[in-house]
N, C-alpha and C positions, 0 to 999 in steps of 0.2 A: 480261758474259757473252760468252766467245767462242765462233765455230761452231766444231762438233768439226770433227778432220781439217784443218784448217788450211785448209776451202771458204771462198773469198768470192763475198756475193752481186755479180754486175758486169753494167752494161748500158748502156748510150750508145745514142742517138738523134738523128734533127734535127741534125744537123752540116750546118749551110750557106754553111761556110768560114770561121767563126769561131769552133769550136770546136761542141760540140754541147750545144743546148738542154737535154737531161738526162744526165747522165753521175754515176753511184752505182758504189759500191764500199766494200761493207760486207766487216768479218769482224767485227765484234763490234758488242754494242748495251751498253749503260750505262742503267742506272734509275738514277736519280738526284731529288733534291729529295724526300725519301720518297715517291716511286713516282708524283710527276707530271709525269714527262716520263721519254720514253727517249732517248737520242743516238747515233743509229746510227752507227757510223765505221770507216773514215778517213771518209767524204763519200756524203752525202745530199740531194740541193736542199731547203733551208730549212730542214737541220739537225736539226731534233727533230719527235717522233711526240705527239702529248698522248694520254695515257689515257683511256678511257670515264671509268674511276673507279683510285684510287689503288693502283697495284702492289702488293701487300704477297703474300710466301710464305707460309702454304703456300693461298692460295684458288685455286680449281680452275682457273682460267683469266683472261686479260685482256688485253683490243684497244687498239689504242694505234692514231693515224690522224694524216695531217698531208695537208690540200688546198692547195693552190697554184692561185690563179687561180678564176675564176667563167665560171658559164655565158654562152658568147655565141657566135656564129658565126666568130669568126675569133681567138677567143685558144684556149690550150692547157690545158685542168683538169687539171693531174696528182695522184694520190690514189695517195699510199702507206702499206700496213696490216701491223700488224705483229702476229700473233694467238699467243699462245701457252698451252700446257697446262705444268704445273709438274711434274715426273715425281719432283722431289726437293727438298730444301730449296736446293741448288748447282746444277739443270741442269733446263731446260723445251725440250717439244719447239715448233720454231715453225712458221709458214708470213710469208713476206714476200709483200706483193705492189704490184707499182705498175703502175696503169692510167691511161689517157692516152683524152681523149675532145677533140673541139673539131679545126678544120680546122688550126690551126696547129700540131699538133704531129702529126696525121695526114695532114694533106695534101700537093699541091703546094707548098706552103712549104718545107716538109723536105728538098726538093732530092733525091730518090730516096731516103732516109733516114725514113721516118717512124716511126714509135715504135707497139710493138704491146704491149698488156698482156703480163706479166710475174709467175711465180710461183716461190717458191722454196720448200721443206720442209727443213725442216734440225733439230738440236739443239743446244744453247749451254751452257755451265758456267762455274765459274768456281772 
């Protein structure tokens, strides 16, 4: 499914001179495996979203979720969701979003750079 209009989602953070800890750039997502995983692309950190429960059209709606990292005081949790409603058998509407919790990826680590939750709305077809 690509986003209409030809938007990509894009965001970079935490760049502390060797490139930046999170750096995304989607225009399209892929269901794929029948409907248990999406693959958002070009580039996602760690790739694929796993579904609450199996993608299949036309059910009204389905989240899809991929965490990186665990709670602690000095690593980075980033949690990106990918939520959409099905508006037709070819196109749903969506919302992406990736939040960022933990001092590494919001604090003084980040080098003036740190990373602040992120949302995007958009619609997809294919």
């Amino acid at each position: 499914f690509t986003i209409d209009g030809g938007t990509r989602l894009t965001y970079s953070c935490c760049d502390f001179g060797i490139g930046p800890l999170v750096d995304l750039d989607i225009n399209q997502f892929s269901i794929q495996n029948s409907g248990t995983q999406v693959v958002p692309s070009p580039s996602q950190p760690d790739s694929t979203l796993i579904p609450m429960a199996a993608i299949t059209c036309p059910t009204p709606g389905f989240i899809a979720r991929r965490q990186i990292g665990s709670s602690g005081a000095s690593v980075c949790v980033e949690t990106y969701t990918l939520t959409g409603t099905w508006t037709s058998n070819n196109t749903f509407q969506g919302t992406y979003t990736a939040t960022f919790t933990g001092s590494a990826c919001t604090g003084s680590f980040c080098a003036g750079d740190p990373c602040a939750n992120q949302s995007w709305t958009f619609s997809a077809g294919r």
